[in-house]
Structure formats: structure tokens, C-alpha cells
FINULUM-574103 format. One line per 2 residues: number of its first residue (from 1); their letters; for each residue x negated, y negated, z negated of N, C-alpha, C, O. Coordinates in nm, 4 decimals. Atoms other than C-alpha are relative to their C-alpha. Layout:
N
NUM	a	X Y Z X Y Z X Y Z X Y Z; ...
***
This chain:
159
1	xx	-0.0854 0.0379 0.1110 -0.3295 0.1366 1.6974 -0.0406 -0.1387 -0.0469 -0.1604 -0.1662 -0.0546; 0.0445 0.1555 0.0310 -0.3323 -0.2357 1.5917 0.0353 -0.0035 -0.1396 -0.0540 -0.0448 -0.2135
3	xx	-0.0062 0.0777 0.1464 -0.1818 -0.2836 1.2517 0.1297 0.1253 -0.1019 0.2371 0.1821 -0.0824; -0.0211 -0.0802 0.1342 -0.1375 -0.0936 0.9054 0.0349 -0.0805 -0.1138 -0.0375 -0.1788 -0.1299
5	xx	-0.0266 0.0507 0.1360 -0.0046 -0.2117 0.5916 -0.0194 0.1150 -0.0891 0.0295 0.2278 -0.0825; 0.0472 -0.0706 0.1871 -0.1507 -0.0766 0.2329 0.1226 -0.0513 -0.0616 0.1720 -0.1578 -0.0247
7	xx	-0.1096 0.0493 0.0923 0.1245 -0.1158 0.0005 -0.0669 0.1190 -0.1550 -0.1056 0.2317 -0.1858; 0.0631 -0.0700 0.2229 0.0224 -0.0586 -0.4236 0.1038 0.0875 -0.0316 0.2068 0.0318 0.0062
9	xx	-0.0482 -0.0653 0.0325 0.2069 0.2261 -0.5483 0.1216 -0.0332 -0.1330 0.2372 0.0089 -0.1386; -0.0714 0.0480 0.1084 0.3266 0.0551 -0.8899 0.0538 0.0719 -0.1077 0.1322 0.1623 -0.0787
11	xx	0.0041 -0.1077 0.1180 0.3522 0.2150 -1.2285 0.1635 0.0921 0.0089 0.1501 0.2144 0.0061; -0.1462 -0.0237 -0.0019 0.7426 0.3015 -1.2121 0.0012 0.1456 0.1144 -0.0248 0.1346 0.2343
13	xx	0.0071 -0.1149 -0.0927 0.7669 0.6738 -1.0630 0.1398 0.0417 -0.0185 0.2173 -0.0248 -0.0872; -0.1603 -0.0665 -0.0587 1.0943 0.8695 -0.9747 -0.0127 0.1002 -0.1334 0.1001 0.1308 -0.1723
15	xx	0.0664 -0.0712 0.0880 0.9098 1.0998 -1.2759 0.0926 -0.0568 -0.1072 0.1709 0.0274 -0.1513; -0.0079 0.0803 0.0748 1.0234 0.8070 -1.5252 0.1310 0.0180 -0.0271 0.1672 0.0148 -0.1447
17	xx	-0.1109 0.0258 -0.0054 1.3738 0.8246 -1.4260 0.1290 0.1400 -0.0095 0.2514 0.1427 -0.0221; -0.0757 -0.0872 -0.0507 1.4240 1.1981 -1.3647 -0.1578 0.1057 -0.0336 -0.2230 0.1483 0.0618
19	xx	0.0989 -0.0734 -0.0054 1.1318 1.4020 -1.5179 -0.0129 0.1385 0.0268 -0.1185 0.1953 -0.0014; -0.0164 -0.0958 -0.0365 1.2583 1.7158 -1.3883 0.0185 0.0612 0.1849 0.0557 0.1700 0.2289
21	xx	0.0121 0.0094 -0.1026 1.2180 1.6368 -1.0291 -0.1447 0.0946 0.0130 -0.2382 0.1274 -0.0600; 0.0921 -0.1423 -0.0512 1.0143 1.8893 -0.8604 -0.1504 -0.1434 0.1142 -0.1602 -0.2647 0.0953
23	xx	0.0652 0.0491 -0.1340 0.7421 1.7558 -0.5428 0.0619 -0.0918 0.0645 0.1526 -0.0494 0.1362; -0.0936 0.1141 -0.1197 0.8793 1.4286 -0.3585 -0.1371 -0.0616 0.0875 -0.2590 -0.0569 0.0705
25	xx	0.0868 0.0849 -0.0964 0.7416 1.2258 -0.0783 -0.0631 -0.1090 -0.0462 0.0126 -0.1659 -0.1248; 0.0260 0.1350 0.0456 0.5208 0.9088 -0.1560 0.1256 -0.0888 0.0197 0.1710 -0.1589 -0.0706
27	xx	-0.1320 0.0965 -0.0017 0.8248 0.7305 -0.0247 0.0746 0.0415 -0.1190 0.1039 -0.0601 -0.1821; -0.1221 0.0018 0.1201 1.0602 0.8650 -0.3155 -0.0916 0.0149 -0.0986 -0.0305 -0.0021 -0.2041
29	xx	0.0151 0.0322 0.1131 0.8177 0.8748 -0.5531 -0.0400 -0.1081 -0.0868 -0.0414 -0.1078 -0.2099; 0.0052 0.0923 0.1133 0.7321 0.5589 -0.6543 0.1259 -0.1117 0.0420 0.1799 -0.1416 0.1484
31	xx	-0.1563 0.0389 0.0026 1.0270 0.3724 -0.7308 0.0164 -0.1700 -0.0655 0.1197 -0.2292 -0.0966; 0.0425 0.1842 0.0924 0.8778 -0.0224 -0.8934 0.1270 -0.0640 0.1410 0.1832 -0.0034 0.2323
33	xx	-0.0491 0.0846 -0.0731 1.0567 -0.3044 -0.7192 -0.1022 0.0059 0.1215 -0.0975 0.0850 0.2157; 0.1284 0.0062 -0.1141 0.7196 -0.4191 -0.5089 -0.0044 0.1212 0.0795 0.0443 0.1066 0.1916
35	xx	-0.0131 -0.0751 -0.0923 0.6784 -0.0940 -0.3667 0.0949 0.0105 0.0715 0.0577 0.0436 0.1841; -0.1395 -0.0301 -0.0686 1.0874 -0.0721 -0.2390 -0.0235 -0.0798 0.0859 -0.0380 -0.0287 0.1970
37	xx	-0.0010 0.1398 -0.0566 1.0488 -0.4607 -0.1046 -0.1266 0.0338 0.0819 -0.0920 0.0668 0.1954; 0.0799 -0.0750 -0.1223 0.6952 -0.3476 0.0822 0.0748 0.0907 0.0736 0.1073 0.0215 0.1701
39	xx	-0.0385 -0.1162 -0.0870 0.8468 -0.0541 0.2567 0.0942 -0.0628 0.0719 0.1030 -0.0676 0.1945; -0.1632 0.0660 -0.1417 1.1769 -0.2326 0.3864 -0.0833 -0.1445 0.0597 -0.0297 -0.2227 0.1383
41	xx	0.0288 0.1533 -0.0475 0.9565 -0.5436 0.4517 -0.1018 0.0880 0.1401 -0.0923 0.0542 0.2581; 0.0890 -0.0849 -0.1160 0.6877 -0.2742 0.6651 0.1523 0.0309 0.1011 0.1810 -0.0390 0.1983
43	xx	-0.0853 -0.0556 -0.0619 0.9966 -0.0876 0.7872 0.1236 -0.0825 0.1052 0.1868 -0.0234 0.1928; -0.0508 0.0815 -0.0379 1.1850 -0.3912 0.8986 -0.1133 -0.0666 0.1438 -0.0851 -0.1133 0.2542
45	xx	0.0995 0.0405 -0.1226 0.8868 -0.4818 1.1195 -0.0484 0.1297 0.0752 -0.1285 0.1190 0.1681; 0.0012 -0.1107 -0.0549 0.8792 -0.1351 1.2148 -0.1781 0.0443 0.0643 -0.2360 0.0632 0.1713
47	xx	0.1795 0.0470 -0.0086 0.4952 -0.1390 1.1483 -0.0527 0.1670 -0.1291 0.0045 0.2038 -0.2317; 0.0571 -0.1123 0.0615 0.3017 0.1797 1.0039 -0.0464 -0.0547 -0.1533 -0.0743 -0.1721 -0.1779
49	xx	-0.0049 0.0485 0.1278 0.2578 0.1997 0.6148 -0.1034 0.1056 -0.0901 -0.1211 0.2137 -0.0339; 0.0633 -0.1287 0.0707 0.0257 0.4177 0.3310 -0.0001 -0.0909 -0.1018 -0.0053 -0.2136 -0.0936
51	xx	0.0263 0.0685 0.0908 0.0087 0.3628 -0.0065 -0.2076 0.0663 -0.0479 -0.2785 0.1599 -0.0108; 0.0929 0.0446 0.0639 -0.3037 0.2962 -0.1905 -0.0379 0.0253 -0.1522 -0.0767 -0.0680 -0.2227
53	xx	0.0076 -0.0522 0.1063 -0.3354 0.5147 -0.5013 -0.0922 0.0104 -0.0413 -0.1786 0.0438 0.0398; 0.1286 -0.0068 0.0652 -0.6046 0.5117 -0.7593 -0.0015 0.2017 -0.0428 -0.1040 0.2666 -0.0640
55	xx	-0.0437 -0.1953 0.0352 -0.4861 0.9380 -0.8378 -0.0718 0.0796 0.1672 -0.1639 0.1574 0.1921; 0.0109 -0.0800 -0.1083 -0.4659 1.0247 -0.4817 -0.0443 -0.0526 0.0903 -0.0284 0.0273 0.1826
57	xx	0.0546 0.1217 -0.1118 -0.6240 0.7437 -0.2338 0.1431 0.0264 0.0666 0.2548 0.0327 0.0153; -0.1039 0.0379 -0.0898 -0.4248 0.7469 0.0696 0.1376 0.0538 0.0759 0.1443 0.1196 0.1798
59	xx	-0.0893 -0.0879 -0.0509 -0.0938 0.8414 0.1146 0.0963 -0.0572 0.0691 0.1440 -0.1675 0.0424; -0.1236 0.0249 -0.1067 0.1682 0.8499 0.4065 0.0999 0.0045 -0.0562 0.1019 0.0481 -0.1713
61	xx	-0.1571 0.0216 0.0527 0.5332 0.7919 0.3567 0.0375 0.1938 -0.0046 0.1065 0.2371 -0.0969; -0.0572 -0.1412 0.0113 0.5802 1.2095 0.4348 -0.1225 0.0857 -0.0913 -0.1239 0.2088 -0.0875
63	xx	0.0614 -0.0822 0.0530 0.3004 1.3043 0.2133 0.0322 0.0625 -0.1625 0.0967 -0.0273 -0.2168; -0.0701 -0.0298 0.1203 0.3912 1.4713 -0.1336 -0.1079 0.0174 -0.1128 -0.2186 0.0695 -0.1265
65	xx	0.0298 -0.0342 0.1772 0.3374 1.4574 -0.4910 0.0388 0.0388 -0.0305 0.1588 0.0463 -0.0041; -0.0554 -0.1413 0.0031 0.3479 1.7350 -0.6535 0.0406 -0.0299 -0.2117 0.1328 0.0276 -0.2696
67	xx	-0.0808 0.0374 0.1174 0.3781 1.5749 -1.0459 -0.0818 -0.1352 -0.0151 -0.1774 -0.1789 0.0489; 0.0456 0.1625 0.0176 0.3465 1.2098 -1.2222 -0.1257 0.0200 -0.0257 -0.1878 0.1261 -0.0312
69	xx	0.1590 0.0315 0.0410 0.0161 1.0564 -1.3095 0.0350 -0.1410 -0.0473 0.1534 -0.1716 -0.0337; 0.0219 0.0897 0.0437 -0.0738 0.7105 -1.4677 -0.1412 -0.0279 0.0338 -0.2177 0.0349 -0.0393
71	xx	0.1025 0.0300 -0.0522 -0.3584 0.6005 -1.3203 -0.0313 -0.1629 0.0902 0.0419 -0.2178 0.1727; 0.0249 0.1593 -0.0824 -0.4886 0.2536 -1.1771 -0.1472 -0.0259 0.0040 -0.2307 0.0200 -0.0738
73	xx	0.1736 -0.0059 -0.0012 -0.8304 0.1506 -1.0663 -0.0773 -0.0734 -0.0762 -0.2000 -0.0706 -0.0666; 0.0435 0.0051 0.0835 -0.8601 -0.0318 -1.3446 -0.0494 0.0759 -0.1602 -0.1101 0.0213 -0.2522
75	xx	-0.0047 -0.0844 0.0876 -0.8691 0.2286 -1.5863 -0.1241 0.0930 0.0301 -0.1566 0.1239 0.1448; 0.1380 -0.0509 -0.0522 -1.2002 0.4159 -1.6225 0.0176 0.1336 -0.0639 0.0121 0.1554 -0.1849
77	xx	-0.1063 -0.1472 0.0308 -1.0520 0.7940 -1.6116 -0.1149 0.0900 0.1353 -0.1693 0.0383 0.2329; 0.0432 -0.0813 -0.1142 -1.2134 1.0875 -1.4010 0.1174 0.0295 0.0470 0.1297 0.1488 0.0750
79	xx	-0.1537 -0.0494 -0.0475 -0.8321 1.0868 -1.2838 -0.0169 -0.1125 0.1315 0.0713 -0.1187 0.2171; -0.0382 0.1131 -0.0979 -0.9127 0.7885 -1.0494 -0.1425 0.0589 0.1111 -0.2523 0.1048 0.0794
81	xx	0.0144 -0.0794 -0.1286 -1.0151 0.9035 -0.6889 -0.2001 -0.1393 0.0069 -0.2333 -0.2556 -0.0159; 0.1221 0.1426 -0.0134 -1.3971 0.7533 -0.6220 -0.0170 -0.0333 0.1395 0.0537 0.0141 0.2284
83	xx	-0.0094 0.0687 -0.1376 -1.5151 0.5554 -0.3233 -0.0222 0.0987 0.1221 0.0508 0.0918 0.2210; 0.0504 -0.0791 -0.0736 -1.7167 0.8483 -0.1402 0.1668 0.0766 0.0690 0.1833 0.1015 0.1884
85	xx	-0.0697 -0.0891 -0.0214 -1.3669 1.0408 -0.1679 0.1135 -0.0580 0.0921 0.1633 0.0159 0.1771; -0.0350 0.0832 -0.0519 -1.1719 0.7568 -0.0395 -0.0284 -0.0551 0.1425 0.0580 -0.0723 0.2285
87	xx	0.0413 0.0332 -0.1012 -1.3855 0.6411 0.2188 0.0230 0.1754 0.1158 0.0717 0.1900 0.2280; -0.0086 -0.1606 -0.0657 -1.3897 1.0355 0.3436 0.1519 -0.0212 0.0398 0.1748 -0.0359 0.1599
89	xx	-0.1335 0.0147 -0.0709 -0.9844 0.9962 0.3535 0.0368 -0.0902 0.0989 0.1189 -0.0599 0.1854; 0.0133 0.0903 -0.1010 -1.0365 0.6643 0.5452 -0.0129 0.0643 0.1654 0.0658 0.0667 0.2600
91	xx	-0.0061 -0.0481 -0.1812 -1.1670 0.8197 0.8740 0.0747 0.1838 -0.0180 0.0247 0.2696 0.0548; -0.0012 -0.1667 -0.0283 -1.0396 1.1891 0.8404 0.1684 -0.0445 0.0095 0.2287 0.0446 0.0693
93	xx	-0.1438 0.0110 0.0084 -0.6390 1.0246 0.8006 -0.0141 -0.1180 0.1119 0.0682 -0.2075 0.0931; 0.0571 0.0768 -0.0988 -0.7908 0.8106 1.1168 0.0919 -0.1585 -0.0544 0.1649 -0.2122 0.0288
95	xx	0.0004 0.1609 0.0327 -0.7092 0.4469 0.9282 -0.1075 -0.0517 0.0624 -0.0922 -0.1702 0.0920; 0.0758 0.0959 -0.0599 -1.0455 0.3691 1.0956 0.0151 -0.0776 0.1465 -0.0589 -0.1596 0.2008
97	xx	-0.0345 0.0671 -0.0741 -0.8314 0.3018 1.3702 0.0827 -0.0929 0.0445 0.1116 -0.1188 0.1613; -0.0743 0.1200 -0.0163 -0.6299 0.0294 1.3124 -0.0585 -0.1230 0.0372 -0.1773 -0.1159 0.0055
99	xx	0.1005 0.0986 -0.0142 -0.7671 -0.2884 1.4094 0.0424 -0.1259 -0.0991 -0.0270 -0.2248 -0.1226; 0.0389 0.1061 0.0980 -0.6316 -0.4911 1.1603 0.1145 0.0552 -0.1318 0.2342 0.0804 -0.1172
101	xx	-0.1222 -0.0276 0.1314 -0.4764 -0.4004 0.7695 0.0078 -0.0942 -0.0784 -0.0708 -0.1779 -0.1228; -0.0578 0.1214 0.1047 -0.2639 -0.5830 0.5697 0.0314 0.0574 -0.1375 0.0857 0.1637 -0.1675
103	xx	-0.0017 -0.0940 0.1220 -0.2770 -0.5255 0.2379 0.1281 -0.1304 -0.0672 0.1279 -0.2528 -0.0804; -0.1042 0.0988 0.1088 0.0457 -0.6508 0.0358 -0.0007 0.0861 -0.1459 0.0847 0.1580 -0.1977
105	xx	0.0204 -0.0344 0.0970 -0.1413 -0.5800 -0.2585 -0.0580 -0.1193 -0.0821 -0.0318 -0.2363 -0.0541; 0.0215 0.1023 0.0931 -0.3062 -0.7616 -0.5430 -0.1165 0.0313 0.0122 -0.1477 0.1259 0.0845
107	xx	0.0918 -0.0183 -0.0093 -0.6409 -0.8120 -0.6154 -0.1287 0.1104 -0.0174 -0.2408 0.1117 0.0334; 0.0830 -0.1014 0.0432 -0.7759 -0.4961 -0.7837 -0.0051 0.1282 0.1597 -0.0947 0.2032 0.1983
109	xx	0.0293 -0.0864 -0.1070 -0.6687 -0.3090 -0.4621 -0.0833 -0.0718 0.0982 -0.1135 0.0231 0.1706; 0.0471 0.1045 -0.0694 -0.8430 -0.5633 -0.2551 -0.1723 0.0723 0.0111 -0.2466 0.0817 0.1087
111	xx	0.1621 -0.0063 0.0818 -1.1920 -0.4531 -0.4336 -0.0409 0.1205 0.0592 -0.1450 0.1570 0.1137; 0.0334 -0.1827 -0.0430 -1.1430 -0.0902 -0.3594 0.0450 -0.0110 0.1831 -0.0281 0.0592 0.2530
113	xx	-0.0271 0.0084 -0.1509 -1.0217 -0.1453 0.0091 -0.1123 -0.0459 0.1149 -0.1487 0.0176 0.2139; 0.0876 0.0460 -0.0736 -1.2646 -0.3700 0.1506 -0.1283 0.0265 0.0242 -0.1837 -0.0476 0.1053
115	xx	0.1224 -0.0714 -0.0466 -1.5913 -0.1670 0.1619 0.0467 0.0764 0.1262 -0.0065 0.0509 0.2343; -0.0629 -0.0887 -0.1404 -1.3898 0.0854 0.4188 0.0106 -0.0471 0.0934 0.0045 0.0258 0.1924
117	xx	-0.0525 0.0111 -0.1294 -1.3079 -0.1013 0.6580 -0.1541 -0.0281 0.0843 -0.2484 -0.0810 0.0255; 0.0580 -0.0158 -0.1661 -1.5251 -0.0862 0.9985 -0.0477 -0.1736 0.0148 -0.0217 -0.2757 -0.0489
119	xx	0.0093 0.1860 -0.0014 -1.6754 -0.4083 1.1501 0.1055 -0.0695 0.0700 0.1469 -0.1850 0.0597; -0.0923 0.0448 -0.0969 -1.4311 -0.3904 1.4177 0.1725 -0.0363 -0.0639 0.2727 -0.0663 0.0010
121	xx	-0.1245 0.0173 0.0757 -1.1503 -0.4278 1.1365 0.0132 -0.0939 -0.0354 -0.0881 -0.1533 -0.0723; 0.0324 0.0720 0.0820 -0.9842 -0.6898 1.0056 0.1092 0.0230 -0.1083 0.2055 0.0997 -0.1093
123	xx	-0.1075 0.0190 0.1361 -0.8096 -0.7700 0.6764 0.0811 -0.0976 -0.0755 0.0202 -0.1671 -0.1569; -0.0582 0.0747 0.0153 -0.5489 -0.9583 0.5984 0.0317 0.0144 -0.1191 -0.0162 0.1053 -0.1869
125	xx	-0.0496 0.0193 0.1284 -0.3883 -1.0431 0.3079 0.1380 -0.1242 -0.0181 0.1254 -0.2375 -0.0645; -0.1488 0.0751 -0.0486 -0.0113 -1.1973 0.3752 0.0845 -0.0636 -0.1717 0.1820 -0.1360 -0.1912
127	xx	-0.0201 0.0110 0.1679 0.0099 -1.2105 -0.0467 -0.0821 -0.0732 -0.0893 -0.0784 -0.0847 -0.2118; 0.1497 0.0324 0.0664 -0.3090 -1.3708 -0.1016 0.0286 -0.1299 -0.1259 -0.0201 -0.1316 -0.2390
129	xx	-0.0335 0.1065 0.0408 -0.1611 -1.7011 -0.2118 0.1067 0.0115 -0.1594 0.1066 -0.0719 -0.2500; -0.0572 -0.0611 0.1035 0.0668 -1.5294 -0.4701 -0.0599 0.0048 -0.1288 -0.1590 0.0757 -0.1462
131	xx	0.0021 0.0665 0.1388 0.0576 -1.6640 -0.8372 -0.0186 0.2027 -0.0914 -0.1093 0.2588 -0.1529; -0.0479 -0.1652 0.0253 0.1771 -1.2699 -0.9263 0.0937 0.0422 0.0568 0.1383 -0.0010 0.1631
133	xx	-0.0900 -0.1117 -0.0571 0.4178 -0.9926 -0.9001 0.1063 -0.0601 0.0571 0.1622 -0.0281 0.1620; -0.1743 0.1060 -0.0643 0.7388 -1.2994 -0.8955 -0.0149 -0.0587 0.1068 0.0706 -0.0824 0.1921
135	xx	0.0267 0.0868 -0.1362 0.5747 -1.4736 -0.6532 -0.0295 0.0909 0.1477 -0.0089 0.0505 0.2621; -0.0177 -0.0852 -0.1113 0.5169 -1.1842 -0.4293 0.1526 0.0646 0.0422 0.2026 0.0677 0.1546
137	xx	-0.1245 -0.0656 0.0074 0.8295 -1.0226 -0.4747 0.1300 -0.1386 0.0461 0.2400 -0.1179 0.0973; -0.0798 0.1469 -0.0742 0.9921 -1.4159 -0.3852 -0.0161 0.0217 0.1587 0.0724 0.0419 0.2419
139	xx	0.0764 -0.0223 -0.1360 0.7607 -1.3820 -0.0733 0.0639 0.1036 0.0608 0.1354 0.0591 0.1506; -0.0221 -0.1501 -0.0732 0.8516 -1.0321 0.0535 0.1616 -0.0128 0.0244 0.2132 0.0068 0.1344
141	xx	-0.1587 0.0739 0.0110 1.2399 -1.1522 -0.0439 0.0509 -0.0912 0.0866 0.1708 -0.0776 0.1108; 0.0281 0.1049 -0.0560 1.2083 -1.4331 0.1495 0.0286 0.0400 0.1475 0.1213 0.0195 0.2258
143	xx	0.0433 -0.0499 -0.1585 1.0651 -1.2720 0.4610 0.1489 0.1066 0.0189 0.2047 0.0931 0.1277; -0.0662 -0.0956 -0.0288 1.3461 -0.9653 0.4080 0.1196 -0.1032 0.0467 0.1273 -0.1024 0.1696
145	xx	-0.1185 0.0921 0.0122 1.6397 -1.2121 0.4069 -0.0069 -0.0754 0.1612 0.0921 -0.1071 0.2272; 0.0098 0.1286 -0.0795 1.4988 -1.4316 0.6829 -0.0346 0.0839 0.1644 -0.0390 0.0274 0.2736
147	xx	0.0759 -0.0663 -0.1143 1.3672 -1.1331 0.9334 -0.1409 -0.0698 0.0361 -0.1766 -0.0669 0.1538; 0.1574 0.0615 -0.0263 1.0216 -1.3007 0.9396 -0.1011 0.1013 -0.0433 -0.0877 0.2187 -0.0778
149	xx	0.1239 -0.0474 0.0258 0.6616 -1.2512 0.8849 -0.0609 -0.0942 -0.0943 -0.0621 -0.2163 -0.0787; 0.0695 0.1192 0.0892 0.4639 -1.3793 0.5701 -0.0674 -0.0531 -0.0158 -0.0865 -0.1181 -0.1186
151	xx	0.1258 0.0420 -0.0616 0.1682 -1.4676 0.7640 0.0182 -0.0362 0.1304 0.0989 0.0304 0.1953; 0.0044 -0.0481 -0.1263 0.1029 -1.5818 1.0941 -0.0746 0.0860 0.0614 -0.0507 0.1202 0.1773
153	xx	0.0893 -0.1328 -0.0124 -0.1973 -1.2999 1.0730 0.0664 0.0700 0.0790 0.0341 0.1064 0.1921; -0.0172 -0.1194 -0.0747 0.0670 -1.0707 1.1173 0.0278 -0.0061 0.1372 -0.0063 0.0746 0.2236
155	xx	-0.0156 0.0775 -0.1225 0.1876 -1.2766 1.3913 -0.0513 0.0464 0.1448 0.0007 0.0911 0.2470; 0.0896 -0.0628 -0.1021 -0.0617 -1.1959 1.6011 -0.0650 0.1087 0.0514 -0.1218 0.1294 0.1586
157	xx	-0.0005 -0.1481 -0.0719 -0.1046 -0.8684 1.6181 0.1063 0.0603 0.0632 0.0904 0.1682 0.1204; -0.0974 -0.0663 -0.1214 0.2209 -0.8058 1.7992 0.0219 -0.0720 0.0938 0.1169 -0.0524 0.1696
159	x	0.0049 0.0525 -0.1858 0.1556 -1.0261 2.0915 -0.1065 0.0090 0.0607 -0.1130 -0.0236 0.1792
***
């Protein structure tokens, strides 16, 4: 497996909009802009995806939540998942085999990500340059519109 994208979950849940929704997939449940624009920007490159939750660490597009939360890894809550538990989901959901992840996240996920990875990993960051959320969300816009890539990082892992 060569390449993974992390995508941030983002406060805005399907919960917010419809608090009588039962269990949905990480894909339908978080519902922010950034997360939509990651997924069609992964899905458009037809490139594997998980989000990056401070509640639940790592979840696949078919994995489910079962109700909301508020949680971020800035927030100092026994609701936020710790590294041991994290790193444990790392190799057991075999992410230790990607050889390189892209995180189109911001910096706080950055912090919590980069102990996990392997030596043989690397880590990109296709957002790095990004002022904030407008300037990512320009970026990701950009790339959707144009069929591109917002790095040449990613570049290179599909040749």
C-alpha cells in the first residue's frame, strides 16, 4: 500500500442538523465543509482515506458512530482517545502499512500523528503552507476544479 490520507473530522456533525439520526458511517457523519472537500479531493484521486478523531482515533469511511461527541485534542477531557490507544489502532487497522500519509489536516493533528508513524513512513503535508481553514478550503477547491494534486509529494507516489 503506498499512500493514505488523514482527513480532520471538523466540529459540524450530521447530529447538529438532525439530532435524531440513529448510527451513521464516518463518511455521513461529519458534515463541516473541510471534511466534504477532503473526501471528494481523496475520492477524486481515488486514494484511501480515515479520519483522525480525538473521541475515536481512527476511522474508515464504513466505520460507524453510534452518537455525537465534541471533542478535539485540544481539549483536556478523558473523552479524548490517548496515544498508547491510538498508536494500538495504528498497527491493528494496518496504517503501518502505507508508505507514505498525507495529512490534509492542521497543525494540532500533525502533533498527535507524527509519533506513529514507522521509520519506513513518510509524511506529508499538501496543506502545510495554509494561512487557515480559507486557505485550505481555496487549496482543496482549486485542486477539485482543476483535477490536480496539491503537492508534488503526492505526485510521486503514483508513479
Amino acid at each position: 500500500m503506498t499512500l493514505i490520507y488523514i482527513l480532520p473530522p471538523g466540529r459540524a456533525k450530521i447530529w447538529d442538523k438532525d439530532p435524531n439520526t440513529g448510527s451513521t458511517t464516518a463518511r455521513n457523519a461529519y458534515t463541516g465543509t473541510l471534511f466534504k472537500r477532503g473526501v471528494a479531493y481523496t475520492e477524486m484521486h481515488n486514494a484511501d482515506w480515515v479520519v483522525l478523531s480525538a473521541h475515536h482515533g481512527f476511522l474508515f469511511p464504513d466505520d460507524f458512530i453510534h452518537e455525537p461527541y465534541d471533542v478535539g485534542f485540544h481539549h483536556k477531557s478523558a473523552y479524548v482517545i490517548d496515544h498508547d490507544k491510538l498508536n494500538d489502532m495504528w498497527l491493528k487497522r494496518g496504517l503501518g502499512n502505507y508508505q507514505t500519509i498525507a495529512a490534509l489536516t492542521g497543525k494540532k493533528h500533525l502533533k498527535v500523528l507524527a509519533p506513529l508513524l514507522s521509520q519506513h513512513q513518510d509524511l506529508i503535508q499538501p496543506l502545510a503552507n495554509c494561512r487557515g481553514i480559507g486557505d485550505m478550503l481555496h487549496n482543496l477547491n482549486f485542486a477539485l476544479m482543476h483535477h490536480t494534486y496539491l503537492s508534488s509529494e503526492e505526485v510521486k507516489t503514483f508513479n
